[in-house]
N, C-alpha and C positions, 0 to 999 in steps of 0.2 A: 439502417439496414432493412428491404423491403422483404418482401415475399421469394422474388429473383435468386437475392444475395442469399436466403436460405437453405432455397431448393440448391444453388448450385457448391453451398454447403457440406449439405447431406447426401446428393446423389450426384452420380457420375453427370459429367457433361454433356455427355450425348443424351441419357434419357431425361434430361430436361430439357434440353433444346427439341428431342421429337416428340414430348407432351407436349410443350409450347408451341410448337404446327401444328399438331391436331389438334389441340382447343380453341385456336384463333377456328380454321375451319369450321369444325361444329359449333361455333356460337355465330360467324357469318353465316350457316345453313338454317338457322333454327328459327328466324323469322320465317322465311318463306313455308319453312313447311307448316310451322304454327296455321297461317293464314290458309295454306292450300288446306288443312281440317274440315274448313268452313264449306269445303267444295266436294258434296259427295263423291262426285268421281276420283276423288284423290284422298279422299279421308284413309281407307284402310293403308295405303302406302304411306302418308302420312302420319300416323300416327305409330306404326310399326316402325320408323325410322326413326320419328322423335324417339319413341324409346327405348332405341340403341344407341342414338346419340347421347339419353342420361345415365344409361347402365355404361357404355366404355366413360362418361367422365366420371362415374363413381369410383368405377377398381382403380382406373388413373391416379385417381385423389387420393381412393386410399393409401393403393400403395406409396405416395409420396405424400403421404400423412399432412395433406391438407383437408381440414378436419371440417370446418364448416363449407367446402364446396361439396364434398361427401356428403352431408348428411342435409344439403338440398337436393342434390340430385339423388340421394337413394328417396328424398320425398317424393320430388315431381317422378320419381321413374314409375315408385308405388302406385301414384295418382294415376299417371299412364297406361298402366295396367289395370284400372279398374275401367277405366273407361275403353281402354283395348276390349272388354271382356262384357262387360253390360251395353255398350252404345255402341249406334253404328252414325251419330254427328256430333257435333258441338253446338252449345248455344254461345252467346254472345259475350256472355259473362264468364266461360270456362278460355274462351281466347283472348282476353283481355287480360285474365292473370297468366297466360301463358307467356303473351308478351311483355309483363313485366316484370314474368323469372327470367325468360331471354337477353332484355337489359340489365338485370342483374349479372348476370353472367357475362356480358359483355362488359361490366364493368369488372369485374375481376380480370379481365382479359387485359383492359386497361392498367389495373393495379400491378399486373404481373409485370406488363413491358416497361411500365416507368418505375418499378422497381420499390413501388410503395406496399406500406401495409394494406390487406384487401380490407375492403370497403366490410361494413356490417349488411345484415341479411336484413330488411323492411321487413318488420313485424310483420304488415300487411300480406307480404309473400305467404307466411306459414297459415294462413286461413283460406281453407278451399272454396273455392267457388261453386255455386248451386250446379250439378252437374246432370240434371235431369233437361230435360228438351221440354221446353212447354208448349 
């Protein structure tokens, strides 16, 4: 019994099946906007979207008490906000771990439809990247 067999355990039918659209969505958006960061002209829209895209998967999660997708996304959301608030770019090393909390996440996205246990979190993930612009 995976992740799937859980949620639709626990919670009605229907609000797992309309988390499960709106996750697949926001984790197919989250590369591009990652990347458009990199592009002043789109940084402020970008970065404001990434993180509403990790604040709606948090409450998501939590309310259906998946516990370690929560408590990445309330990291990368915090992270978000710090650089929401001090920077106005990204260096090279801050979008390289963003894309590979993105494939994280896209594998939970995975784990979900095939109905297995979610994947564990890369260590690597929970260590920030130098976030200052050199």
């Amino acid at each position: 019994m995976g992740i799937r067999s859980d949620l639709d355990t626990n919670f009605d039918y229907e609000i797992v099946d309309e988390f499960l659209d709106h996750y697949s969505m926001m984790v197919e958006s989250m590369e591009t906007m990652i990347i458009d960061l990199s592009k002043p002209n789109m940084f402020d829209q970008s970065i404001n979207e990434l993180f509403r895209v990790f604040h709606n998967i948090k409450s998501a999660t939590g309310y259906l008490q998946i516990e370690q997708m929560k408590k990445l996304s309330a990291f990368v959301e915090d992270s978000l906000e710090q650089i929401r608030s001090n920077h106005t770019s990204v260096n090279e090393e801050t979008v390289t771990w963003l894309l590979n909390i993105s494939d994280m996440f896209a594998q939970w996205n995975d784990d979900l439809k095939l109905d297995n246990s979610l994947s564990h979190i890369k260590y690597s993930l929970l260590k920030l990247p130098d976030l200052d612009i050199i």
